[in-house]
Structure formats: structure tokens, C-alpha cells
DOZAZA-364612 format. One record per residue (C-alpha): residue in three letters; x, y, z. Coordinates in steps of 0.001 Angstrom, whole numbers, plus 500000, padded with zeros to 6 digits. Each point is the difference from the previous one (the first is absolute). Example, Ala and Ser with C-alpha at 12.3 -4.5 7.8 and 13.67 -1.06 7.14 Angstrom:
# DOZAZA-364612
PT    aa       xx       yy       zz
PT   Ala   512300   495500   507800
PT   Ser   501370   503440   499340
//
This chain:
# DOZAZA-364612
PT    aa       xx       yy       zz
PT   Unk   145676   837451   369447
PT   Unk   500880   501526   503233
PT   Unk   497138   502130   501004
PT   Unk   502440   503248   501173
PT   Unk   501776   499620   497297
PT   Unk   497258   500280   497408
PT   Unk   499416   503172   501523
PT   Unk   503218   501133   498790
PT   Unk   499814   498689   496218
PT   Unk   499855   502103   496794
PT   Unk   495614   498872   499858
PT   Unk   499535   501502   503199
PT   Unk   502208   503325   498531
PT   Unk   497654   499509   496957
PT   Unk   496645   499841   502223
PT   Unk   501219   503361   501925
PT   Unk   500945   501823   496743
PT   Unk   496370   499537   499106
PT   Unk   499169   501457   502917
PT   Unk   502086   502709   499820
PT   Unk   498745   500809   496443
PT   Unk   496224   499719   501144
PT   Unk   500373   502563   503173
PT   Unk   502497   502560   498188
PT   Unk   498375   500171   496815
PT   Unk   503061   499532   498423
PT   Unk   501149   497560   497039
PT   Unk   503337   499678   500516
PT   Unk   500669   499833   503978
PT   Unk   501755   496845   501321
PT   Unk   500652   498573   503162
PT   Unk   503641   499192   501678
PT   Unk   501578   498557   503182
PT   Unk   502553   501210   501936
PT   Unk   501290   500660   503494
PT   Unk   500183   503301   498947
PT   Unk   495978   500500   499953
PT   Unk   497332   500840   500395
PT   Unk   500957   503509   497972
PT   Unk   498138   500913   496454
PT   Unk   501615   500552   496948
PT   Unk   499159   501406   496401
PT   Unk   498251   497242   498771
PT   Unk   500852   497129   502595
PT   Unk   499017   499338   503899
PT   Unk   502530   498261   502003
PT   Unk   498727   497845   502626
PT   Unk   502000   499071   502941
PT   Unk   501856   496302   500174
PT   Unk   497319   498220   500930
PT   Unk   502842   497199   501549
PT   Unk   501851   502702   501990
PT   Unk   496767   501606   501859
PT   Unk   498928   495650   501359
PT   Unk   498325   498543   497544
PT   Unk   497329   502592   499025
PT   Unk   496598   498877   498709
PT   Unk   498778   500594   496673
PT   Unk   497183   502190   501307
PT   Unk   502613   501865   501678
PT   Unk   502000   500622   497130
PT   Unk   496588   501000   497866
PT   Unk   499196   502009   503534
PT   Unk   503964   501932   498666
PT   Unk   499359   500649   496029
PT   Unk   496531   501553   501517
PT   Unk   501695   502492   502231
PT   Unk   502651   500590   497242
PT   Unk   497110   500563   497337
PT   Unk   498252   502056   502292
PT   Unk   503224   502171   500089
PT   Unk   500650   499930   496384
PT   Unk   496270   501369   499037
PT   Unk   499552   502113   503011
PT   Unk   503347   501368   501794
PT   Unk   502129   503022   498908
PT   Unk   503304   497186   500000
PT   Unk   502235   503520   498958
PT   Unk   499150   501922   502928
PT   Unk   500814   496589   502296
PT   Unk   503323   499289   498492
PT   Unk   500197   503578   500401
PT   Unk   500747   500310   504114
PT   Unk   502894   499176   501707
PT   Unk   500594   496469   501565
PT   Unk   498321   499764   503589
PT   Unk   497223   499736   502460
PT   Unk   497742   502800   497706
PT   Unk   500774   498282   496944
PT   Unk   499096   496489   501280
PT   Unk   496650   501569   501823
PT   Unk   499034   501827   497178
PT   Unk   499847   496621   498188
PT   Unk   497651   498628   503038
PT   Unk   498122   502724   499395
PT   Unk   499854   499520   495959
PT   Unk   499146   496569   500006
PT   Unk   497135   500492   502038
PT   Unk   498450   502513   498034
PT   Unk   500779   497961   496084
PT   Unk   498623   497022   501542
PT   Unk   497099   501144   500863
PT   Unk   499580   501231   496430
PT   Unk   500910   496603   498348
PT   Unk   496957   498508   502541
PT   Unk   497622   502477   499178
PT   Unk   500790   499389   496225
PT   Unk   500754   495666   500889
PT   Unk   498217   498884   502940
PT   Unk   501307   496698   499267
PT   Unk   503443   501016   500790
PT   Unk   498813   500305   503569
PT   Unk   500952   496678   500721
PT   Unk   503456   499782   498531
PT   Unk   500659   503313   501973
PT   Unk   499002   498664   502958
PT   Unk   502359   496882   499927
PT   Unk   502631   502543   499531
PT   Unk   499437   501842   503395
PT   Unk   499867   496637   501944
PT   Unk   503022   499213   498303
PT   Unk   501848   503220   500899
PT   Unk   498964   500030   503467
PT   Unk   501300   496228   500544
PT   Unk   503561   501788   498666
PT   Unk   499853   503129   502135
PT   Unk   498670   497374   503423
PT   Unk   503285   497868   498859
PT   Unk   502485   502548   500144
PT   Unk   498457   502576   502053
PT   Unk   502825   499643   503038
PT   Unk   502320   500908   497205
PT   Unk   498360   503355   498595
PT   Unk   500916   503511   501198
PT   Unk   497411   502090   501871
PT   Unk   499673   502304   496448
PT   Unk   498968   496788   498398
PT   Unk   497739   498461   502642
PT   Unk   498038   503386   499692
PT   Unk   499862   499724   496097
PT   Unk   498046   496735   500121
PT   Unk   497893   501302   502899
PT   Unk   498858   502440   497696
PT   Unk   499831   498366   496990
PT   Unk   497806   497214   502379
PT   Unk   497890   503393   501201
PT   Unk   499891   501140   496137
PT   Unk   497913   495923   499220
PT   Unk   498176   500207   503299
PT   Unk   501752   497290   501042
PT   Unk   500467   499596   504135
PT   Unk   503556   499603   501294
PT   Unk   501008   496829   501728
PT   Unk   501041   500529   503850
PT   Unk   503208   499634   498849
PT   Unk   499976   503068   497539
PT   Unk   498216   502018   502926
PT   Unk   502579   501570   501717
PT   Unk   499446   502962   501795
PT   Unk   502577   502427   498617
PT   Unk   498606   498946   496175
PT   Unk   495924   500347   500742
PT   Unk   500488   503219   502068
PT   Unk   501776   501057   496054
PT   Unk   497186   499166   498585
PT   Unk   497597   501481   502337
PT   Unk   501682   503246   499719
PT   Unk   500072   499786   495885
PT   Unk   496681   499235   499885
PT   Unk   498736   503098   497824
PT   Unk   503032   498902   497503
PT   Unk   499074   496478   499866
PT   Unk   496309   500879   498947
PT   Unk   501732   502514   497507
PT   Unk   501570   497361   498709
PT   Unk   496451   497883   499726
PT   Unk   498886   502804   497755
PT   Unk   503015   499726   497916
PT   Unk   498690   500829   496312
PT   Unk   503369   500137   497977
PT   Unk   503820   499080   500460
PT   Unk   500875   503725   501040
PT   Unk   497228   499853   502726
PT   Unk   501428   496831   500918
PT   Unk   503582   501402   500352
PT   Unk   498949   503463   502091
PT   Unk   498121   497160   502191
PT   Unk   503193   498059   500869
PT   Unk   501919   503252   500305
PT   Unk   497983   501653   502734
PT   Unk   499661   496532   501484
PT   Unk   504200   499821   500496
PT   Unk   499846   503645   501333
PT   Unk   497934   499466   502543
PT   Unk   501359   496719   500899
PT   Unk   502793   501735   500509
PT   Unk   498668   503055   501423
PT   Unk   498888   497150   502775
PT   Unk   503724   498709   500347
PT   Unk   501442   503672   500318
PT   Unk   497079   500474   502954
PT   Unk   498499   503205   497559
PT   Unk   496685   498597   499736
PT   Unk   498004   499975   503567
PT   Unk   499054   496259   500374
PT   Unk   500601   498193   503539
PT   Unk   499373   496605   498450
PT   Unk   502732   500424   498212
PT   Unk   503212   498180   501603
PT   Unk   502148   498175   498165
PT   Unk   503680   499942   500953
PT   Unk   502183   502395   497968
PT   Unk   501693   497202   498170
PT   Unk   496709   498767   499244
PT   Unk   499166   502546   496422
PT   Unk   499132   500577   497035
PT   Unk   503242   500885   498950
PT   Unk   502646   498023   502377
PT   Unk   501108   496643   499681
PT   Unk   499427   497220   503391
PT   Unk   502988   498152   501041
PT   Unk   497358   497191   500921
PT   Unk   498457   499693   496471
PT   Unk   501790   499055   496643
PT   Unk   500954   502320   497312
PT   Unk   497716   498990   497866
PT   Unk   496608   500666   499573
PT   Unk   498254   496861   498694
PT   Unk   503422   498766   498630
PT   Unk   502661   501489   498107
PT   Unk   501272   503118   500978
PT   Unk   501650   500316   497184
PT   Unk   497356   499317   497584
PT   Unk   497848   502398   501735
PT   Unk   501252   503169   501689
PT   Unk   498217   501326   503013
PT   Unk   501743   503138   500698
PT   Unk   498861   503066   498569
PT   Unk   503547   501009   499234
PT   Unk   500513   496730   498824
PT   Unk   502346   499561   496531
PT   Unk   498779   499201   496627
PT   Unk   499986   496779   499172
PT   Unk   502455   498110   497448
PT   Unk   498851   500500   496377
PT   Unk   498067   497090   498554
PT   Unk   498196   499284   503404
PT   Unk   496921   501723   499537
PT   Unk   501184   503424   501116
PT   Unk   496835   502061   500864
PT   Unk   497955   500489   503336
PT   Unk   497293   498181   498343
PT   Unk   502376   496333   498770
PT   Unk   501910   500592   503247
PT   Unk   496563   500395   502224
PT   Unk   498110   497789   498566
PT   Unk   498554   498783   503382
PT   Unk   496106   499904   499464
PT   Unk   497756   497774   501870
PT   Unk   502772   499686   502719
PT   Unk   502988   498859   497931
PT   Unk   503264   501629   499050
PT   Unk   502066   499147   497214
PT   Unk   502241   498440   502013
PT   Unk   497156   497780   502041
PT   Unk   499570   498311   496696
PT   Unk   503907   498757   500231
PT   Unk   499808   498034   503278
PT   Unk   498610   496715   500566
PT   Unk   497241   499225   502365
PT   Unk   500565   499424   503371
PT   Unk   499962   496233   499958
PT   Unk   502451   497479   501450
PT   Unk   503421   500312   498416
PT   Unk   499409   496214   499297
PT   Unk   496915   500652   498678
PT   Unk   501070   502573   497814
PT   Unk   502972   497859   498744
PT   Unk   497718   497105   499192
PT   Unk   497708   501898   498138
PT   Unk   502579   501744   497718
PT   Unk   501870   496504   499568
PT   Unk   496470   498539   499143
PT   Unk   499062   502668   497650
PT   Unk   503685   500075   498806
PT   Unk   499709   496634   499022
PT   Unk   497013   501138   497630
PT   Unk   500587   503020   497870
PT   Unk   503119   501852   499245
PT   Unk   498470   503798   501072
PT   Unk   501861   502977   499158
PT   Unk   500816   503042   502029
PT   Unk   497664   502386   498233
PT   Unk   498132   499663   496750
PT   Unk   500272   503751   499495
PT   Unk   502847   500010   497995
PT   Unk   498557   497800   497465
PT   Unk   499905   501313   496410
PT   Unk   496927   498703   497730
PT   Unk   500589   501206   496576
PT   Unk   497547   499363   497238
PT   Unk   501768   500721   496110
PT   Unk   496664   498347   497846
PT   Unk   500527   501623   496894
PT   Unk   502824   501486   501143
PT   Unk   502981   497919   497599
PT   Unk   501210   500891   496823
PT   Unk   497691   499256   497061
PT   Unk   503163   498967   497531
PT   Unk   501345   497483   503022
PT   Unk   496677   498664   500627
PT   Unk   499026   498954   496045
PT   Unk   503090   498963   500076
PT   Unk   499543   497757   503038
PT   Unk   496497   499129   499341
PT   Unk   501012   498484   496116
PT   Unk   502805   498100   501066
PT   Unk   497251   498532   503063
PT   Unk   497633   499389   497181
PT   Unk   502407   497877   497832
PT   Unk   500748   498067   503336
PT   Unk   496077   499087   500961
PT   Unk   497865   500469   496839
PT   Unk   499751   496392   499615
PT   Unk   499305   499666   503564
PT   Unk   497094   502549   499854
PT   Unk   498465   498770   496921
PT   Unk   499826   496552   501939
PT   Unk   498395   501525   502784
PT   Unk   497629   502118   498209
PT   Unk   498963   497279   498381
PT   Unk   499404   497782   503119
PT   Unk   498134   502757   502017
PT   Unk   497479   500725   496773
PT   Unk   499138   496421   500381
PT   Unk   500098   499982   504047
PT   Unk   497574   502989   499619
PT   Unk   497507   498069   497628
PT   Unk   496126   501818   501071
PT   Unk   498434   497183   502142
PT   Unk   496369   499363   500817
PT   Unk   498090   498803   502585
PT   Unk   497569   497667   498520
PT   Unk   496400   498841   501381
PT   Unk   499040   503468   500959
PT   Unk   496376   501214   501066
PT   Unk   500917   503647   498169
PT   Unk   502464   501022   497114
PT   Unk   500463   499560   496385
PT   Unk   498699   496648   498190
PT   Unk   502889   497402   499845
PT   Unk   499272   498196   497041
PT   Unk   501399   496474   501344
PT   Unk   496581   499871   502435
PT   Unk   497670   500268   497343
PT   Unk   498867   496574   499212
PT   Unk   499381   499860   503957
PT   Unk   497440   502581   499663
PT   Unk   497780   498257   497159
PT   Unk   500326   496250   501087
PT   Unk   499752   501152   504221
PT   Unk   496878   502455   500885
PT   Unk   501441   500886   503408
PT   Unk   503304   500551   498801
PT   Unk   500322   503912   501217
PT   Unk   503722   500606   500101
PT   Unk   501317   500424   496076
PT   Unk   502169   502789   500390
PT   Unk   503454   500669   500804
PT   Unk   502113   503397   501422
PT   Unk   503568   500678   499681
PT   Unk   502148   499133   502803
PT   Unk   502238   502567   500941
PT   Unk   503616   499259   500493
PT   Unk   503064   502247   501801
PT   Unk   501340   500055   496401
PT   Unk   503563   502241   500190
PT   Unk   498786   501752   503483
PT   Unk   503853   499241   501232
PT   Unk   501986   502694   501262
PT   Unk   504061   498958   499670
PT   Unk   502977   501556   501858
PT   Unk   503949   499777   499501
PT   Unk   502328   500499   502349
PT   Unk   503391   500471   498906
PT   Unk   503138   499877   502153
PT   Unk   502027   502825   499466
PT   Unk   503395   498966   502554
PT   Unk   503066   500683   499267
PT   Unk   500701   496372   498584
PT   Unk   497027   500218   497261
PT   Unk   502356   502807   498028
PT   Unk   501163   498984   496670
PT   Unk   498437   497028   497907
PT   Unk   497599   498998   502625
PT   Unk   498151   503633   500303
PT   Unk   499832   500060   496314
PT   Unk   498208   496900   499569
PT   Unk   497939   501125   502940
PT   Unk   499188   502825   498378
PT   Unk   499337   498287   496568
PT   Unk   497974   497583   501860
PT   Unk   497380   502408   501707
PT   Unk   499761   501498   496423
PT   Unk   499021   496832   498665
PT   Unk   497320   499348   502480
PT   Unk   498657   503270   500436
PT   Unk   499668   500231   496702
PT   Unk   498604   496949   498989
PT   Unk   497388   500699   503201
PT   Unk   498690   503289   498642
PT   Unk   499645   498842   496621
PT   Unk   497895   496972   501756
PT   Unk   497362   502455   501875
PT   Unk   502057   498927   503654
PT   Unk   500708   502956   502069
PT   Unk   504212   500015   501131
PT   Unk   502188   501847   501948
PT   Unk   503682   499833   500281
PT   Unk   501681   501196   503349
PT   Unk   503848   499597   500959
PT   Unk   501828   500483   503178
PT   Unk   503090   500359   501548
PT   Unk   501559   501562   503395
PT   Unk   502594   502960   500234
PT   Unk   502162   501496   502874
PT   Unk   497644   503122   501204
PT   Unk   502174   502671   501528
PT   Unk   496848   501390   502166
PT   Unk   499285   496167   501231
PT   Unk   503395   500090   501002
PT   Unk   499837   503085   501730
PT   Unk   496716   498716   501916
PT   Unk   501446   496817   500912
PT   Unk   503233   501282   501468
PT   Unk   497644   502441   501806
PT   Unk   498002   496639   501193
PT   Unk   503255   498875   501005
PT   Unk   501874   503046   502115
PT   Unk   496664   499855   501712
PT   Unk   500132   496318   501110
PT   Unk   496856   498798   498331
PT   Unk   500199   496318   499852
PT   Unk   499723   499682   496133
PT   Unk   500192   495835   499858
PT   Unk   496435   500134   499038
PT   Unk   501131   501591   496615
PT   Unk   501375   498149   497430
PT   Unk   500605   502909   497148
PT   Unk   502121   502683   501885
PT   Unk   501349   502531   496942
PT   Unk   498469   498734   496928
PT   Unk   496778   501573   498248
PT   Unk   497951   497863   497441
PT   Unk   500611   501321   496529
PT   Unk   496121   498822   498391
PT   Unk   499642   500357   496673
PT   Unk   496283   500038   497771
PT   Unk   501436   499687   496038
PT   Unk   495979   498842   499303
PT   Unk   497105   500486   502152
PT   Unk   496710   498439   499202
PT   Unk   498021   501820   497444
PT   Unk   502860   501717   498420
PT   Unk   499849   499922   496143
PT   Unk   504189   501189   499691
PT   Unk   502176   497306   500670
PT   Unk   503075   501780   499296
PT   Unk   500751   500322   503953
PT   Unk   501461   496769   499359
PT   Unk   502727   500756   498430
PT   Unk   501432   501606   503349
PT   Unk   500482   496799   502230
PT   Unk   503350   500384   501523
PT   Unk   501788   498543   502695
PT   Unk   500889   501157   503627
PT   Unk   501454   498815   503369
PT   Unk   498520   497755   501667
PT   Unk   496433   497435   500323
PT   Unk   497864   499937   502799
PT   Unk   497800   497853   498271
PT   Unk   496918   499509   502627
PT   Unk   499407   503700   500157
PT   Unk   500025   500665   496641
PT   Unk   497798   496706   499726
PT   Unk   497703   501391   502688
PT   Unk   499565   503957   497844
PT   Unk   499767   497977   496979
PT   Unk   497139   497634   501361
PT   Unk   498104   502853   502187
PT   Unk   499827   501952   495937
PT   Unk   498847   496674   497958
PT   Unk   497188   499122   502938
PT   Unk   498849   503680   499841
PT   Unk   499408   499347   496096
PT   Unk   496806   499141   499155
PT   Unk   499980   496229   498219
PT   Unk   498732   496532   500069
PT   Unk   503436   498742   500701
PT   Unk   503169   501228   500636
PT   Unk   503697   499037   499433
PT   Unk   503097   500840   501246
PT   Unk   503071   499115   497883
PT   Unk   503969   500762   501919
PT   Unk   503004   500075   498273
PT   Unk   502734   499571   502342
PT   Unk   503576   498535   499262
PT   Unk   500758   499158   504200
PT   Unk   499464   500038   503433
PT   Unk   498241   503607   501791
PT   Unk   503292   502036   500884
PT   Unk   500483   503365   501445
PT   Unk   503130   501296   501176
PT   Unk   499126   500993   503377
PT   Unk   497574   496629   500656
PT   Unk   499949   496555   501390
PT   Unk   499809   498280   497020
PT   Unk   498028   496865   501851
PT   Unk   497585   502713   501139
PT   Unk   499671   500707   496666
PT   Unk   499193   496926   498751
PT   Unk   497294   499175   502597
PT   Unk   498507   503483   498965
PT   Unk   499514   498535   496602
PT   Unk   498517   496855   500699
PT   Unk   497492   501662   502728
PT   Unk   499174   502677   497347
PT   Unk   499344   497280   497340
PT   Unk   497918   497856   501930
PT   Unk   498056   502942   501275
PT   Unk   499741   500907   495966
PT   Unk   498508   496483   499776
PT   Unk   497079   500345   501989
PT   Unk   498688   502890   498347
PT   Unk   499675   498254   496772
PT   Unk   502579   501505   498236
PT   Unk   501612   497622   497500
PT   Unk   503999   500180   500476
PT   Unk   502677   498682   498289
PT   Unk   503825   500488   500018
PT   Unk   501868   499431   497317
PT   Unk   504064   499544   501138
PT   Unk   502600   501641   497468
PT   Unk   502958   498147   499700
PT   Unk   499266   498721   503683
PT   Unk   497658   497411   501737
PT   Unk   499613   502570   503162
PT   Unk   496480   499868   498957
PT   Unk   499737   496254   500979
PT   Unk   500316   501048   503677
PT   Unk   497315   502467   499916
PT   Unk   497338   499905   497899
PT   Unk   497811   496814   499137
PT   Unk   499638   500758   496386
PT   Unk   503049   500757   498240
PT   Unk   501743   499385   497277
PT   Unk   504225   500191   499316
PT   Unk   501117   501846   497098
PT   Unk   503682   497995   499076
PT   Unk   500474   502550   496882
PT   Unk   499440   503238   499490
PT   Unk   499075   499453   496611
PT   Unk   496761   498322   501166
PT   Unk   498766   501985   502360
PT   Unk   497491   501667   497974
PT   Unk   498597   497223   497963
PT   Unk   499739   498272   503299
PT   Unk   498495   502325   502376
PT   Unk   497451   500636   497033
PT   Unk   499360   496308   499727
PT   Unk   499241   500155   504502
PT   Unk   497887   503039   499785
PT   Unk   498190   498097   496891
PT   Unk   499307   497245   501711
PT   Unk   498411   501730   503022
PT   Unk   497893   501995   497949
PT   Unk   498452   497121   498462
PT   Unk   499494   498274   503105
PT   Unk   496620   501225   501746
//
């Protein structure tokens, strides 16, 4: 699998969740991707696009959840999202960052590292667009580069910004001793007044010389209007309006800058070649279908959750379908699972067959035997159950009946199950972010899933006793079928078990309605070879369709409905027998 794009999959959204969970303390928090990051949320970080801000590196997305963590533990976020849009707002960030992170390394030195590869990352951004920033924002990063200890390039040393920083020197080491988000605030308020105080020629400083369109407040006609990117997505102007709703509207989502980067910074590409750039995104295009943001994604786990008539009702009419089939394989795993020994030991218990070896052979030291252990039922089993559009009626049901069946038939047979679903649906916000993407000319062909969120269903996760969850498979939109292969993989390979296997229900090709469908399909077969090679055992079974010919090597076609369950439970019976 393409190394970038790897990056970007649902494992590497597990991996940082962990993370996440580890450094906050907290259960429940999960990690999300968006242009609209870096900002924290009530249970959830949102990382920046990785794609939009050049191809980031993994240790400098882990270098982002550690600066967002060390916000979430550390940072008043209310009194942030409290201040008005502008220069204060974006400096008292600087400021705040500095002072959290240092927390999070006194409390995880090891984070030093990932930290680090997020400042060399930021100040690659700011040396890329630094012709285009305003004076306001050169002077943020020169302070926030003061703030690390980090020495300006000659390029960032001009005279009219060091002479603002000589004269603010008091503030800046006010700043340094920064012990809580109000201190933090005061320090990036007195540091705009007398920044100001400088422009306005109230404070007595003769280094201080910069021309009068050259402040903290006024705009250059040399530099863009934006200060690492979008305007737009990041007002500058203290008197700047409130952004739309739905867009992160708070000083702290809005100036989210830290380490160097705005919001916005993390919607541009690099500054490579425009053929470079189009080569890569072809190349990578050609790979995985990637949506817009993950954000809006909806994970919704109803174990237990069904109705306990339905499900006895469900679970009876799966047991008259596949109680032969489950005697049978009862049968043929008690004899699979026969104890066997290890004969012609030194140690153990006497085996009774080498005996007459001891009396008629006086060096004969090895009669004993030990049991030999075998993986037995260690086999963790997942279904995945297309919920599109087209599964609704007959097919659904016998979906439904079908996962009943097996799971079961599993639990009954000591084998730990889960049963997941999935589907996409039109997400107003998503739309909202992509038109956003779009009135600001981003160049979206990266993306292949524009305005639809993944609708992820858990009816059974592993270890659950109440199957009655079930009962609540329904149907949806659309399938993106390699993403919801890639979530459903990343939860069976975090399961602990001897071996593993994946079982998809699908009745056609991937769709969306906003995506290339032949991205789509190259998506799946990238995600189900990359499945492969971490020993996950897959198999598609096609309903009423031989799409899962073109995909997946082991498959099987399902010609009537009324056979689907006996014969899926004759596959996974045959797998399960086969060591």
C-alpha cells in the first residue's frame, strides 16, 4: 500500500485514538481529520488534512494530537474561544501552547521528539509562504520562534520586526512565565498594546521604524490577505466578523495556529512544482478513494440495544435454518480438538505404550509423554454487512437472518463474533465544508468523498453476551466498501486471537454518489490486499452478484437468497476447521 496513504487509513486513526486515550486520561476520546483542524472538541481531536498541509509525516501528525492533548488537559479552551478574532487571540494561542507543552514534556518526555518534528515542520510552512504573510503575522511567528528559543532565519530578521521584539522584551519573558490560560491572554494583550504603542510613536524607541503601512493592525498592499492561507478560514482583524456556523466558530477553532500553523496553513499544498503536485495527487488518486474530512463520520454501537421479542424471534427462525449445520460442526471441532501428546519425553506423565521399552531396554530414559497444546477455538470472526440502498427488502432480511445464524452458532461454539454494518449518507455539515473548500479554490481532486459521512454501525462487538443488537440491521445510501473494510479490519486486528477472519456481505460494486466509482474500486482492491498481509483471513461472499469475483480472491456467489445462510455457514465452517 501506498506509504502516504497508509498514513491516512482508519489503523493509523485507530493507533492515534490510543494515543489520545493514553495522554488525556480519557476512555472515550477519538481522533478525526479535517481541514477544519487542528481545534479540540468534547470528546474528539481533529487533526488537520494531513494531504492539504504536503504530505505530512506521521511523526508530525503524532507531533499535532500532542499539542492538541496538551491543550485538552492543560488550557482554559473557554476563555480562548472566548476573545474576539485577531492578532491577540492568535498570540495568546502562541503563548498557550508554549506553556501546555511544556507541561505534557515534563509529565512525557518522550513526546519531545514528536514535538519537535512539529516545529521543523511549521517553520518549513511559514519559510514557504513567508513573502505572502502580513507584517502582524510575520511578528506572530517571530514570537512564537522567541517563545521555543528558536533563532530566526535572515530572512525573518527584518529590522522593523526584531526592533518589536527588542522593545517587548519584558512581555515576551512574561509570557515565558506564563502559568495559566488567563496569564497567557494578559501576556498577548500587553504585547499588542505596546506593539502598537510602537506604531502610534507613544513608546520612546529609536529602533523602531517600520513604515506606517507596515502594523500590527493595517493590511500591506505587497503581501496577501491571508495569513498562512485562507483569509476566510481564519480572520486576522480584530474587528473581524464571526464566522459561518458549523465552521468551528471560536477564537480557539478559528486560531488554531500553534507551532507556526494556522488553520488555514493546513488547507494549502506544499510549495512543490505544479507538476509535481499533480502527479502526486494523480498517483495517490489512483490508490485510495480519500474523503474530505472524516469528522463527520458517525460510529454508532446498539449491542444489546434491539428488541428482545424481535431478536427471539430472529434468533429461532436462524436456529431452524443452521441447527443441522451446527450440530455438524460441533461435532467435527470436538474431534479436531482431540488432547494430543507429545510422546518420547524426558519429563511428564507415564505413557503406558513405552512401557515394555523400559523393562526389555536399560537405557531407555524417555517413557513419558505431555499434552500438546493446540489454538483450539482461539478465532476471532467479523461480519460485515452492506447496508446500500439496493440491500433493502428480501436481501437485508436474509442478511440479517444470516448474521443471526452465525453469530449465534459462534457464541454457542466458545468463538468470539462481532457484527458491524455500514452505509454512507448525505451530511449537511460535509456539505457546508466542502462548498467552503470550494468558494475558497482549494483544489479538492485529491478527495474522492465530497458530502457523504460513513454511517458505521456495531449490532455485536466482541465479548458481548446480548445479541439482540442484531435485530437492528437496516439499510442506507450508499457503499464505500474499502473504508468500511479498512474500520472493520483496523477493530478485528486490535482483537486479541490466534486467527482472525473477516467475512463481507456486499450485493455490488463500491458506490457513492459524489465518487469516481473506478477510484472506488481500486480503493477496495488496495485495501484488501493490504488486509492480506496482515494475516487477516478475508472472504467476500457476493449476494445476488459476482462483483466479488473482481475483488477479493476468496469468494463465494450466493444465486438464491434462500441459501445464503446455510451457505455462508457451510464457508465459515470450513475455515474454522482448517488450521
Amino acid at each position: 500500500m501506498h506509504a502516504a496513504r497508509d498514513t491516512r487509513g482508519f489503523s493509523f486513526e485507530s493507533t492515534l485514538g490510543k494515543i489520545a486515550r493514553v495522554l488525556t486520561g480519557q476512555y472515550g476520546v477519538t481522533v478525526a481529520f479535517s481541514p477544519d483542524g487542528p481545534r479540540v472538541e468534547p470528546g474528539r481531536i481533529v487533526i488537520p488534512d494531513y494531504e492539504l498541509s504536503g504530505g505530512a509525516e506521521r511523526d508530525v501528525l503524532i507531533g499535532y494530537l500532542d499539542l492538541l492533548v496538551a491543550r485538552a488537559r492543560y488550557s482554559s479552551l473557554a476563555q480562548l474561544a472566548a476573545l474576539p478574532s485577531g492578532v491577540a487571540a492568535r498570540l495568546a494561542q502562541v503563548i498557550e501552547d508554549r506553556r501546555v507543552c511544556a507541561q505534557l514534556l515534563d509529565e512525557y518526555p518522550g513526546a519531545r521528539w514528536f514535538i519537535g518534528k512539529l516545529r521543523v515542520h511549521a517553520a518549513r510552512e511559514a519559510r514557504q509562504r513567508w513573502q505572502k504573510l502580513h507584517w502582524r503575522d510575520r511578528l506572530v511567528w517571530l514570537v512564537e520562534r522567541a517563545l521555543w528559543d528558536e533563532t530566526p532565519s535572515a530572512t525573518e530578521a527584518s529590522h522593523s520586526l526584531m526592533a518589536a521584539l527588542h522593545a517587548a522584551q519584558d512581555l515576551l519573558e512574561q509570557a515565558r512565565a506564563s502559568g495559566s490560560t488567563a496569564h497567557s491572554i494578559a501576556a498577548a494583550q500587553d504585547f499588542v498594546a505596546r506593539v502598537r504603542a510602537l506604531s502610534a510613536g507613544e513608546f520612546n524607541s529609536m529602533m523602531f521604524s517600520a513604515d506606517p503601512l507596515e502594523d500590527i493592525d493595517t493590511e500591506t498592499a505587497a503581501s496577501s490577505s491571508e495569513p498562512f492561507g485562507d483569509a476566510a478560514a481564519l480572520p486576522d482583524l480584530d474587528n473581524a466578523a464571526a464566522p459561518p456556523a458549523g465552521q468551528g466558530g471560536s477564537a480557539q477553532a478559528e486560531n488554531a495556529v500553534g507551532m507556526g500553523q494556522s488553520l488555514a496553513d493546513a488547507q494549502q499544498p506544499s510549495a512543490r512544482s505544479a507538476g509535481e503536485a499533480g502527479a502526486a495527487a494523480d498517483s495517490a488518486r489512483a490508490l485510495l478513494s480519500i474523503p474530505l474530512a472524516t469528522e463527520f463520520d458517525e460510529i454508532t454501537d446498539v449491542t444489546g440495544q434491539g428488541d428482545s421479542a424481535t431478536w427471539r424471534e430472529l434468533r429461532n427462525q436462524a436456529r431452524e435454518e443452521t441447527a443441522p449445520l451446527k450440530e455438524k460442526l460441533e461435532r467435527a471441532l470436538s474431534v479436531d480438538e482431540r488432547t494430543r501428546w507429545r510422546r518420547e519425553q524426558e519429563r511428564g506423565e507415564i505413557d503406558r505404550t513405552s512401557l515394555a521399552k523400559l523393562a526389555t531396554s536399560p537405557g531407555y530414559r524417555t517413557p513419558f509423554r505431555t499434552q500438546r497444546p493446540t489454538r483450539g477455538r482461539d478465532v476471532a470472526v467479523s461480519l460485515l454487512i452492506d447496508r446500500s440502498g439496493s440491500m433493502a427488502g428480501r436481501k437485508i432480511e436474509l442478511a440479517r437472518l444470516c448474521a443471526s445464524a452465525l453469530c449465534d452458532a459462534l457464541t454457542q461454539l466458545s468463538f468470539d463474533c462481532e457484527v458491524l454494518g455500514y452505509c454512507s449518507l448525505e451530511s449537511a455539515p460535509m456539505k457546508q465544508l466542502y462548498e467552503r473548500q470550494v468558494s475558497a479554490g482549494v483544489d479538492l481532486r485529491r478527495y474522492n468523498r465530497f458530502v457523504e459521512r460513513l454511517d458505521l454501525k456495531v449490532y455485536k462487538r466482541f465479548g458481548a453476551a446480548d445479541l439482540s443488537g442484531i435485530a437492528e440491521i437496516d439499510c442506507g445510501h450508499e457503499n464505500p466498501d474499502g473504508e468500511a473494510l479498512a474500520w472493520a479490519a483496523a477493530r478485528l486486528a486490535d482483537h486479541p486471537a490466534g486467527r482472525r477472519i473477516l467475512i463481507v456481505f456486499s450485493d455490488g460494486y463500491p458506490s457513492t454518489g459524489d465518487g469516481d466509482p473506478h477510484v472506488l474500486r481500486s480503493d477496495l482492491r488496495e485495501r484488501i490486499a493490504a488486509i492480506g498481509k496482515r494475516g487477516i483471513e478475508l472472504v467476500g461472499i457476493g449476494v445476488l452478484t459476482d462483483a466479488v469475483e473482481d475483488f477479493y480472491p476468496h469468494n463465494v456467489v450466493v444465486s438464491r437468497l434462500a441459501e445464503l445462510p446455510a451457505t455462508v455457514f457451510s464457508v465459515l465452517s470450513a475455515m474454522l476447521l482448517t488450521r
